[in-house]
C-alpha positions as CSV (number, residue, x, y, z in Angstrom):
1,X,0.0,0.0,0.0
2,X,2.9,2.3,1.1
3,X,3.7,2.0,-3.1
4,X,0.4,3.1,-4.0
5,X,0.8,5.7,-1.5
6,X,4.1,6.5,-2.9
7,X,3.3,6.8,-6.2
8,X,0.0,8.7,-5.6
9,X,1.9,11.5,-4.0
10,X,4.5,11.7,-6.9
11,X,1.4,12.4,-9.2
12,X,0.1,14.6,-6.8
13,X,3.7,16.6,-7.0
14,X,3.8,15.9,-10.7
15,X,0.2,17.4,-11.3
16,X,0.9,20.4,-9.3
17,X,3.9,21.3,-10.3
18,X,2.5,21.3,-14.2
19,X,0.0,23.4,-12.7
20,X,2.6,25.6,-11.5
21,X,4.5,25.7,-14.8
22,X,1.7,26.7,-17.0
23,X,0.8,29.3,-15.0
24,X,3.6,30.7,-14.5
25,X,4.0,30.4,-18.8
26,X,0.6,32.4,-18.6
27,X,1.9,35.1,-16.3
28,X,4.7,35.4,-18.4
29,X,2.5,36.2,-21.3
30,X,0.3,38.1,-19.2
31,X,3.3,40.2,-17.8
32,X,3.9,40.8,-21.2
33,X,0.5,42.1,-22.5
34,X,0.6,44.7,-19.5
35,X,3.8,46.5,-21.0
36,X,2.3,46.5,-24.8
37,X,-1.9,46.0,-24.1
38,X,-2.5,46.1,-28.4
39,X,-1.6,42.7,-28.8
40,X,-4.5,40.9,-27.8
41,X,-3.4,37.6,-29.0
42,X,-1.0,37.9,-26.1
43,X,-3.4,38.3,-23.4
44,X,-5.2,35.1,-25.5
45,X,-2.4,33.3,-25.1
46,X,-2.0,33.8,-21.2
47,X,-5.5,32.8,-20.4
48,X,-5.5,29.4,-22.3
49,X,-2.0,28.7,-20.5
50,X,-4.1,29.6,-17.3
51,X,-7.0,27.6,-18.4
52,X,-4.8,24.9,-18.9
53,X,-3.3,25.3,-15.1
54,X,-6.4,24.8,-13.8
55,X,-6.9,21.2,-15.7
56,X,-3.6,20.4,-14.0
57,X,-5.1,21.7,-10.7
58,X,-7.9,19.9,-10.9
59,X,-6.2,16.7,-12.0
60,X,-4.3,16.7,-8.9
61,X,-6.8,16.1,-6.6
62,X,-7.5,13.0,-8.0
63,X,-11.3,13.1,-8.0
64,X,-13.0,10.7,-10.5
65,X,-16.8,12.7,-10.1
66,X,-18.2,13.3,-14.0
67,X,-18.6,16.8,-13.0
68,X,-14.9,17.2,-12.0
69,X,-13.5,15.5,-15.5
70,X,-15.7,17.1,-17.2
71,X,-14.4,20.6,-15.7
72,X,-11.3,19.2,-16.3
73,X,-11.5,18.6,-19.8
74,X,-13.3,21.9,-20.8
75,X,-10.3,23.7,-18.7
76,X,-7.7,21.9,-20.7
77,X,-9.2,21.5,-24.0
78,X,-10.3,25.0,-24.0
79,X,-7.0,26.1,-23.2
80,X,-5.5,24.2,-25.7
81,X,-7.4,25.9,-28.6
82,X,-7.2,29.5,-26.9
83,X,-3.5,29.0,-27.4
84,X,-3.7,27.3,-30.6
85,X,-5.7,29.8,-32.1
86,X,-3.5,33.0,-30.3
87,X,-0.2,31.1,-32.7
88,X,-2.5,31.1,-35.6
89,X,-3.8,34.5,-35.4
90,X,-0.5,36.2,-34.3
91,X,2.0,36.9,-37.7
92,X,5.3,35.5,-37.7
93,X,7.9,37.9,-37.0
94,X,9.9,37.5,-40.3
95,X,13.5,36.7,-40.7
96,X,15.7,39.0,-42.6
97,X,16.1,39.3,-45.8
98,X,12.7,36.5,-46.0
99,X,9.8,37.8,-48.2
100,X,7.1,39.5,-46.7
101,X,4.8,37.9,-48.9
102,X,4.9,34.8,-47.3
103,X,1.1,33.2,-46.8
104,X,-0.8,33.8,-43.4
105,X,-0.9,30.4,-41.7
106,X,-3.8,29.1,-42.4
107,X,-5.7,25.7,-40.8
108,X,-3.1,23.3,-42.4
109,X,-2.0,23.0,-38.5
110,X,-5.7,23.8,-36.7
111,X,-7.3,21.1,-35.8
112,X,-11.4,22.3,-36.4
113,X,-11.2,19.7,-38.8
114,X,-10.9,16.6,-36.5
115,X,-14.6,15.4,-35.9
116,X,-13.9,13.9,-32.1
117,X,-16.0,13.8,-28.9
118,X,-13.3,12.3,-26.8
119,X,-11.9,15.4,-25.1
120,X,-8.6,13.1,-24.3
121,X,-7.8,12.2,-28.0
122,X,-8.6,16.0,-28.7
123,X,-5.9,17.0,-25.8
124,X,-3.8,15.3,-27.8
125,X,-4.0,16.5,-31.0
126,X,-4.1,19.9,-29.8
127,X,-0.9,19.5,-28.2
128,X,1.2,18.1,-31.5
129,X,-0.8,21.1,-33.3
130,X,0.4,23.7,-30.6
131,X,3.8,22.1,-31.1
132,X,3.9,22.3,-34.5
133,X,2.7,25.7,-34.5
134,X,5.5,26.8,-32.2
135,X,7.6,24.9,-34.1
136,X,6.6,27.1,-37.3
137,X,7.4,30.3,-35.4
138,X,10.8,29.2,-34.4
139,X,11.5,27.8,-37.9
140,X,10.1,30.1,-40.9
141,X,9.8,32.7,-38.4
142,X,12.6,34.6,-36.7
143,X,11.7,33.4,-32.9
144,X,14.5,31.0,-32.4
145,X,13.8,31.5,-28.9
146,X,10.2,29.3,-29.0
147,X,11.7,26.1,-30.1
148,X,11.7,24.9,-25.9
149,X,8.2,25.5,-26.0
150,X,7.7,23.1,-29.0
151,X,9.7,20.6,-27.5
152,X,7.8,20.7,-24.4
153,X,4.3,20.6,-25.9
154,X,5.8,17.4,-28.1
155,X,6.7,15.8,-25.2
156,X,2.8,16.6,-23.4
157,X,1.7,15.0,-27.0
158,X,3.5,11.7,-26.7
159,X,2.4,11.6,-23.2
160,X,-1.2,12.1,-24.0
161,X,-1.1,9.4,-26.8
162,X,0.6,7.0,-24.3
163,X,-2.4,7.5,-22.4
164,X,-4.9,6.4,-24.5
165,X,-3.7,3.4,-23.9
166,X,-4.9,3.0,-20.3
167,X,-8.8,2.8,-21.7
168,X,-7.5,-1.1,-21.9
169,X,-6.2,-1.3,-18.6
170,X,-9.3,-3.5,-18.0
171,X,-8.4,-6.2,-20.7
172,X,-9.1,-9.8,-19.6
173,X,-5.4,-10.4,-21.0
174,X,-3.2,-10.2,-17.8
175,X,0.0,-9.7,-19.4
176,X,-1.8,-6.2,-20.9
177,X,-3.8,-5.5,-17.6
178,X,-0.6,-5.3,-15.9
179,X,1.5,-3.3,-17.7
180,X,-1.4,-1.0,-18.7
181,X,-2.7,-0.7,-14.7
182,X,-2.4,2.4,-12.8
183,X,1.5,2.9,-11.4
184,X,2.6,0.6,-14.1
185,X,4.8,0.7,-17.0
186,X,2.8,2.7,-19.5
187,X,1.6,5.1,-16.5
188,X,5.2,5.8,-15.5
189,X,6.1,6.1,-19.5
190,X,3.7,8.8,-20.1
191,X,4.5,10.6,-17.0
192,X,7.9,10.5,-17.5
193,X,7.3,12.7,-20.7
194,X,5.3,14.8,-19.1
195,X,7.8,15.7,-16.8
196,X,10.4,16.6,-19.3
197,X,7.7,18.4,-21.1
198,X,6.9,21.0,-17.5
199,X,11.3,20.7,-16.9
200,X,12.0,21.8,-20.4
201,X,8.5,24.6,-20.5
202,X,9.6,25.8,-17.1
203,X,13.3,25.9,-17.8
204,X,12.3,28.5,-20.8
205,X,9.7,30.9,-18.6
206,X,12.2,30.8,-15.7
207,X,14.8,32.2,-18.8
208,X,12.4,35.2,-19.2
209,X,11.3,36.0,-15.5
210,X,15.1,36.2,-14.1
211,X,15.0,39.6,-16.1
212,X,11.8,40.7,-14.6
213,X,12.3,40.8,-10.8
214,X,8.9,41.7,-9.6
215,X,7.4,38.5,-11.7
216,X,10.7,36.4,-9.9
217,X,9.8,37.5,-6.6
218,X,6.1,36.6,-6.7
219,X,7.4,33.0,-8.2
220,X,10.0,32.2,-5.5
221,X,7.3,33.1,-3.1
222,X,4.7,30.8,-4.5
223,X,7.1,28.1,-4.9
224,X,7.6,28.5,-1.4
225,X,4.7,28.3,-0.4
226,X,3.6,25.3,-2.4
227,X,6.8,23.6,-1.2
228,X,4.7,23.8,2.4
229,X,1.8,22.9,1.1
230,X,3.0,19.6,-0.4
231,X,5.3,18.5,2.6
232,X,1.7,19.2,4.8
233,X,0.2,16.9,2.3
234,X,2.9,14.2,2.2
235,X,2.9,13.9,5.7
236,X,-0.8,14.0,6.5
237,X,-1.3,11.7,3.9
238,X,1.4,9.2,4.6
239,X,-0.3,9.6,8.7
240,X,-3.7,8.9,7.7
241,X,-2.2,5.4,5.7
242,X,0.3,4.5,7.9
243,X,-2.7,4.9,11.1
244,X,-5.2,3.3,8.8
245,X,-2.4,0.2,8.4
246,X,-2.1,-0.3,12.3
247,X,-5.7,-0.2,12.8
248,X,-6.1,-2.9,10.2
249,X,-3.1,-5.2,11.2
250,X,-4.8,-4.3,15.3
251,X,-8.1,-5.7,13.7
252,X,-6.8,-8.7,11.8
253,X,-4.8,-10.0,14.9
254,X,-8.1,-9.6,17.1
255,X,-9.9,-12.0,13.9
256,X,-7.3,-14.5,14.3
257,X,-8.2,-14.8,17.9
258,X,-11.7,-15.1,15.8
259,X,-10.2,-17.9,14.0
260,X,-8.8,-19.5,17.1
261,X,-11.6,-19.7,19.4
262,X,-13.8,-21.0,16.6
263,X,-11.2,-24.3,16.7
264,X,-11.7,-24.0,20.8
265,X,-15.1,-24.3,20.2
266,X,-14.8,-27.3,18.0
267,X,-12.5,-29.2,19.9
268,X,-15.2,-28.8,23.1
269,X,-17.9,-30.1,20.9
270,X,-15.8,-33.1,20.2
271,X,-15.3,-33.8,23.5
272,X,-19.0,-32.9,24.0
273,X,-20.2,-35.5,21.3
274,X,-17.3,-38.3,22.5
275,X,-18.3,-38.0,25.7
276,X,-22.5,-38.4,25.0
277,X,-21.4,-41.6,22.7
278,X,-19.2,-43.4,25.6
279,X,-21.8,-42.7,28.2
280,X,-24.5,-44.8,26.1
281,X,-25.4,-48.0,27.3
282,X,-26.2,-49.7,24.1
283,X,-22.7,-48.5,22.9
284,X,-21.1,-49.9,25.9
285,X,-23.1,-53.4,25.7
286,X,-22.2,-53.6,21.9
287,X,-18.4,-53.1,22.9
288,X,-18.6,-55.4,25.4
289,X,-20.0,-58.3,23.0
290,X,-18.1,-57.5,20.2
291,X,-21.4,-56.7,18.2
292,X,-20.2,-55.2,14.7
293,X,-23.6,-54.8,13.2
294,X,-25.1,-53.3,16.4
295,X,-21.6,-50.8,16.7
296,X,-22.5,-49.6,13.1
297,X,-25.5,-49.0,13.4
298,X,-25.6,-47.0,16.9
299,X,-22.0,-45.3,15.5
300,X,-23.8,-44.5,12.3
301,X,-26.9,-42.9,13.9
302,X,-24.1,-40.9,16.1
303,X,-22.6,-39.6,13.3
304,X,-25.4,-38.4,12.1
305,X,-27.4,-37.0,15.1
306,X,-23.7,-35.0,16.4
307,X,-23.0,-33.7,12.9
308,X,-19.0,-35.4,13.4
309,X,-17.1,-36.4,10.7
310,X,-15.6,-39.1,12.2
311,X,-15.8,-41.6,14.5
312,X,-13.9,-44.4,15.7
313,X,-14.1,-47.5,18.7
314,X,-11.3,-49.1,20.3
315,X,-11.0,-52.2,22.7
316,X,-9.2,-51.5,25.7
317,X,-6.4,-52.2,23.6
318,X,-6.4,-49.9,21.0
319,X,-8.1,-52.2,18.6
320,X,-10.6,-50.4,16.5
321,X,-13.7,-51.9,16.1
322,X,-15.9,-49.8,14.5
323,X,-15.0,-46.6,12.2
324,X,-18.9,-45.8,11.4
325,X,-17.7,-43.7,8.1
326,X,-16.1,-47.2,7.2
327,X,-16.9,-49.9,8.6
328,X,-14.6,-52.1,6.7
329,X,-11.6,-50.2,8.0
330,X,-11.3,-52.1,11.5
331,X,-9.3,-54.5,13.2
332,X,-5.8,-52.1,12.7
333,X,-5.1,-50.1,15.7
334,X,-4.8,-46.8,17.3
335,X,-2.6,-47.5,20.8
336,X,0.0,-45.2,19.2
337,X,-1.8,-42.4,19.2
338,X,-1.2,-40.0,21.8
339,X,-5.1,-39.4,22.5
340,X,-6.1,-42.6,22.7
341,X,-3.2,-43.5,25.3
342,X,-4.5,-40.5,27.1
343,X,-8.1,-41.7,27.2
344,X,-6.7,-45.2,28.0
345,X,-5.2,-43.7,31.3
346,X,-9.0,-42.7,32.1
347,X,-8.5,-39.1,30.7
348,X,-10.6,-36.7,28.2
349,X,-8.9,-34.6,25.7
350,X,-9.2,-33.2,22.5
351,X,-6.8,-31.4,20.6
352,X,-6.0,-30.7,16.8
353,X,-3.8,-33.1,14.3
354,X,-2.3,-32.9,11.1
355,X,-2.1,-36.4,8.7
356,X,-0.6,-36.5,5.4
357,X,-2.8,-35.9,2.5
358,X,-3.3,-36.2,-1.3
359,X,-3.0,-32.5,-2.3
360,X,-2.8,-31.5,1.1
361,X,-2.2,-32.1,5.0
362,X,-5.7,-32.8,6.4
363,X,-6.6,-30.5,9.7
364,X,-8.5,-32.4,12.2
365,X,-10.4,-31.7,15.3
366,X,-10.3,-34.5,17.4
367,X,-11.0,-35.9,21.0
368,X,-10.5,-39.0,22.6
369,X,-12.7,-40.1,25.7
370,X,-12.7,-43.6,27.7
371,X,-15.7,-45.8,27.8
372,X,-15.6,-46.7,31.7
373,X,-16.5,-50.5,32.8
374,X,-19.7,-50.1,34.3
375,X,-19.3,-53.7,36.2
376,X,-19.2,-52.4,40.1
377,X,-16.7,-55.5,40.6
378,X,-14.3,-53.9,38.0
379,X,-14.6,-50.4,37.6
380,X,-11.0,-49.4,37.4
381,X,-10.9,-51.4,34.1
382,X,-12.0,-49.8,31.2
383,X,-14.1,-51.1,28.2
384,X,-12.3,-49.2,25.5
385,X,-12.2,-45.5,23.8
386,X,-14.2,-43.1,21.7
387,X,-12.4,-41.1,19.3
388,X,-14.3,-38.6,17.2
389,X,-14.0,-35.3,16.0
390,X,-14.4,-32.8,12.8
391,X,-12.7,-32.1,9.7
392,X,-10.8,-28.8,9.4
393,X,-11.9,-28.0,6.3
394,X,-13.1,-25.4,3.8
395,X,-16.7,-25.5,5.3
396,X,-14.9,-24.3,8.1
397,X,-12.7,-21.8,6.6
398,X,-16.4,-19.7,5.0
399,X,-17.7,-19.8,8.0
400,X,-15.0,-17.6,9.8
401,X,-15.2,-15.6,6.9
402,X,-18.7,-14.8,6.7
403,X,-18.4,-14.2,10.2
404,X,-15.6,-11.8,9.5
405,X,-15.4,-10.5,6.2
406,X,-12.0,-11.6,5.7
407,X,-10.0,-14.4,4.0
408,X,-9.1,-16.9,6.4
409,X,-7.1,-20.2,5.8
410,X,-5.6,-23.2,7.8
411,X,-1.9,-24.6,7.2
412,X,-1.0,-27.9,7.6
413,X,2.8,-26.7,8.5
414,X,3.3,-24.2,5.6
415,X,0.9,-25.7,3.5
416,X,-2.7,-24.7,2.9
417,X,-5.2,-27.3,3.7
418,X,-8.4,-25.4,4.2
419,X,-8.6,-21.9,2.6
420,X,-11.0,-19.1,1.6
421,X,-8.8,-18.3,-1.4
422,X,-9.9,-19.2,-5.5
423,X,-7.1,-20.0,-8.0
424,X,-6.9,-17.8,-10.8
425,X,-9.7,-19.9,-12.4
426,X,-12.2,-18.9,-10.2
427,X,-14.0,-21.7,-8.8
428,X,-11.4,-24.1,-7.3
429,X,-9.5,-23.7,-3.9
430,X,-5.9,-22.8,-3.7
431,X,-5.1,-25.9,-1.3
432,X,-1.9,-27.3,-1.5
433,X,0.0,-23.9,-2.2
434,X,2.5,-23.3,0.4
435,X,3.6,-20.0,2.4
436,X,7.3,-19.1,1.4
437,X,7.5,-15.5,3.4
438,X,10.8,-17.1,5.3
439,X,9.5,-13.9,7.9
440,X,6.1,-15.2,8.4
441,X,8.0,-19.1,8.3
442,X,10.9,-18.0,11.1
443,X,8.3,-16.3,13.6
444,X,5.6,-18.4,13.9
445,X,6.9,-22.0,13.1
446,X,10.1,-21.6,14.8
447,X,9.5,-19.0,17.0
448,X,6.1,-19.8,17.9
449,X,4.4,-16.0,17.9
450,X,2.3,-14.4,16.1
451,X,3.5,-12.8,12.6
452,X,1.6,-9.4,11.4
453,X,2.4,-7.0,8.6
454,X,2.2,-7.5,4.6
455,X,2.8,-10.1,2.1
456,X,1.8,-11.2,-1.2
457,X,-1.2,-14.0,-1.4
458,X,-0.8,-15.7,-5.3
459,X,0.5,-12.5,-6.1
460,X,-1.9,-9.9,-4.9
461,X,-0.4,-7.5,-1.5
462,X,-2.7,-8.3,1.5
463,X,-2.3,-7.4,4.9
464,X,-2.0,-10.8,7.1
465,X,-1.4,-11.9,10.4
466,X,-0.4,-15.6,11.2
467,X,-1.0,-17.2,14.2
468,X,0.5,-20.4,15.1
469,X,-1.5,-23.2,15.5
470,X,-0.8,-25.7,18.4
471,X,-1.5,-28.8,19.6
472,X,-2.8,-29.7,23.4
473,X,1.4,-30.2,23.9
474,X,1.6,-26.6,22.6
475,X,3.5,-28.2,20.0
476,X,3.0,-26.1,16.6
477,X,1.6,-28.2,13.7
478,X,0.7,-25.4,11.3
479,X,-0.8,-21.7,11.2
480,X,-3.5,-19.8,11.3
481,X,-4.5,-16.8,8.7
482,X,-6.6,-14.1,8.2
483,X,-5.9,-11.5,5.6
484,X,-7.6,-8.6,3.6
485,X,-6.0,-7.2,0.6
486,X,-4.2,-3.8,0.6
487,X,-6.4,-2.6,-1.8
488,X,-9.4,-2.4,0.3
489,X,-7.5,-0.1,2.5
490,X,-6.6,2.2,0.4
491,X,-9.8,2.6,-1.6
492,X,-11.1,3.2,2.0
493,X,-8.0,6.4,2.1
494,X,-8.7,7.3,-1.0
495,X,-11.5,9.5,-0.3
496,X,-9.7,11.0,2.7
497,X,-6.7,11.6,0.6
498,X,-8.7,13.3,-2.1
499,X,-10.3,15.7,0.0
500,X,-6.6,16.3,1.6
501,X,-5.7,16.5,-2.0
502,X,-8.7,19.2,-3.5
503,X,-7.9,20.9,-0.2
504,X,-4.5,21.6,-0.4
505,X,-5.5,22.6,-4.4
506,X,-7.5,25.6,-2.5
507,X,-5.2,26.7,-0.2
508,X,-2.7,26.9,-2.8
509,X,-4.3,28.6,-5.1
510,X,-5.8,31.0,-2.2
511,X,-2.4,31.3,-1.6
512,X,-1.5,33.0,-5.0
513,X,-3.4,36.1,-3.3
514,X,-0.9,36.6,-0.8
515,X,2.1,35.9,-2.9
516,X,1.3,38.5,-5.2
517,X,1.1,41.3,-2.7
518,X,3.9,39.6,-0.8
519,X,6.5,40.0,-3.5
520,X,5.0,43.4,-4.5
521,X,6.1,44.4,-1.2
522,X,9.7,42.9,-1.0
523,X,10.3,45.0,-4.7
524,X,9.2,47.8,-3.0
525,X,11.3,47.6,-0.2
526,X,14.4,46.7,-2.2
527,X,13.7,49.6,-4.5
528,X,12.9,52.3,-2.1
């Protein structure tokens, strides 16, 4: 997110400081009309370059409203022709020696021609025609000194035409939806050529205003104050993200606790469930003689009354003899296992356990309880055990998440075997993919606490935090996730930032009121 931030700021600067150079192209011109007030096409000339200051102020704040683009693209485009058609009407200033017969220019350059309702493509061609027409000044005419400007207004040309490439941002072909995405190749193309474009335009106004010291006073003191302006901005912004982050990361390790207790609560209704089935009598007098019809039956009916996804009976030896969902796989045995030992000592537990897989570790919920002797003569001797429990599974996983908006997954060790998350196709589960973050790996596998912070989920930035998941032992067998892309947060800033954004467009163009009088001031004082 911190990119996004990053590179929303640059544009901001960008935007603003094309603001700044246009303007201060326009008070050049006007400053220039005001010493010889005949030539109107100079005055012209200064208000499209101030119309076209405002597009750039506007664009700055980032607002996507219709009626802001709109305003937007009658400031620029209207700008664009008011300066287009001050060239056209102004006569070149003649070499020379050069005839004085040469033709007026006529609309071999002016663009009325182009029949076009997209004010972006007609931005563009109206910047290669202003080009061009500064070009033909500079050229045929004797104003050597305009070929910056037609450099410049090339450059904001090729720029534009990049640009029209990002209507296809939203192409279904990856490859192109990357590079055509916002802060992306083709975005950081065309603004790169923008850039040169305001560098070289303001190189050649600064080149006229270091003779003119009132119009270089009023300029270092609205650079200044914009300087201000966008450092207030930077770090306001970059507050508000960086506060929204902790909040979120705060949030996400308080659903992970979500996550947790949910388990807690499955591994009590385990034992809830094992416990009911060893406390029946029929069970206990089907265990007693051995009765595999009778044990499937009753198990089966368990099953299905508890809502369990497994359930298992053992001798007093660990012998199983009865799995009711299969009832073929019996006679192996389960004294190994570290729950049934426990229940064979006369204690209840339930825990969670990992077992290999096909595609994936299988997650289970399981609890183990002992099926006491209910002969008075022998009641220290138990009858057997009851193992049962629940599948960890994606069932699970939507549960958390409709419960908490987020994505959620369980890792077998550091690989997913129940997740929230779609492969790129859409409709299957991304089970199986592993988590390769050696941070998120080295803090809570090995160091057994809980990891927080950023990291890229098949490919997309999320904000995560990963909690270890532990057996009764507190040994940990795998991890526990919740997540919610970066995205998300900043669409949620992105309003916040905009209004920061059209704010500080206000107060710096507010500011352009003091400024004036400001530097009107220091030339008096240095003059008196």
């Amino acid at each position: 997110m911190l990119y996004q931030f990053l590179f929303s700021n640059i544009h901001f600067a960008l935007t603003i400081f094309g603001a700044l150079v246009f303007f201060a192209a326009g008070w050049l011109h006007f400053d220039s009309w005001k010493l010889d007030k005949k030539h109107k096409t100079t005055i012209a000339r200064s208000t499209g370059f101030f119309l076209v200051a405002a597009a750039y102020g506007i664009h700055a704040t980032t607002i996507q409203a219709p009626l802001f683009l709109v305003i937007l693209a009658v400031c620029k485009t209207l700008g664009l022709l008011i300066i287009l058609l001050s060239l056209f009407l102004e006569p070149l200033i003649h070499k020379p020696g050069d005839s004085q017969n040469t033709p007026k220019q006529n609309s071999a350059f002016f663009p009325l021609g182009i029949a076009t309702t997209v004010f972006s493509v007609l931005s563009a061609v109206l910047m290669l025609f202003v080009s061009f027409a500064y070009l033909l000044k500079s050229t045929k005419g004797s104003e050597k000194q305009l070929r910056p400007v037609f450099y410049a207004f090339l450059l904001f040309a090729i720029s534009e035409f990049i640009s029209f490439s990002f209507f296809f941002k939203n192409t279904s072909v990856v490859f192109w939806s990357k590079l055509l995405s916002d802060y992306a190749l083709f975005w950081n193309i065309a603004h790169v050529f923008e850039l040169l474009g305001f560098i070289i335009l303001g190189t050649w106004v600064y080149g006229y205003t270091r003779f003119r010291l009132n119009v270089q006073l009023f300029f270092i003191t609205i650079t200044s104050f914009l300087f201000i302006f966008l450092v207030t901005t930077f770090i306001f912004t970059y507050s508000l993200l960086k506060n929204l982050e902790n909040d979120t990361l705060s949030n996400l390790k308080t659903n992970v606790n979500v996550l947790q207790y949910a388990l807690n609560g499955l591994k009590q209704q385990a034992l809830t469930s094992a416990r009911a089935v060893s406390g029946d009598s029929n069970i206990y007098e089907a265990v007693i003689q051995r009765d595999s019809d009778r044990l499937y039956a009753l198990t089966s009916q368990f099953l299905i009354t508890h809502n369990t996804n497994f359930l298992a009976v053992t001798s007093s030896t660990g012998e199983v003899l009865m799995r009711a969902e299969n009832r073929d796989k019996i006679g192996d045995t389960l004294a190994n296992d570290p729950l049934v030992q426990n229940a064979l000592n006369n204690n209840s537990l339930s825990t969670v356990v990992t077992t290999p897989g096909i595609l994936a570790p299988v997650v289970r919920v399981e609890a183990a309880v002992p099926i006491p002797n209910r002969n008075a003569t022998d009641a220290a001797r138990l009858v057997g055990t009851i193992v049962t429990g629940f599948l960890v599974d994606n069932t699970f996983v939507d549960g958390v998440k409709t419960l908490t908006g987020l994505e959620t997954s369980v890792f077998g060790d550091n690989t997913r075997a129940a997740t929230t998350f779609l492969d790129p196709d859409g409709k299957s589960r991304s089970i199986g993919t592993k988590e390769t973050n050696p941070k998120v790996l080295e803090k809570v596998l090995k160091e057994n606490a809980v990891y927080a912070g950023p990291s890229q989920i098949l490919n997309q930035p999320y904000y995560s935090v990963y909690s270890p998941l532990k057996t009764v032992n507190d040994a940990t067998i795998g991890m526990l996730y919740v997540g919610k892309p970066q995205t998300t947060i900043l669409e949620t800033a992105q309003k916040s930032i905009q209004f920061t954004f059209l704010g500080s467009v206000i107060l710096m163009t507010l500011s352009l009121i003091p400024a004036y009088f400001l530097s009107s001031f220091i030339q008096k004082q240095i003059e008196a």
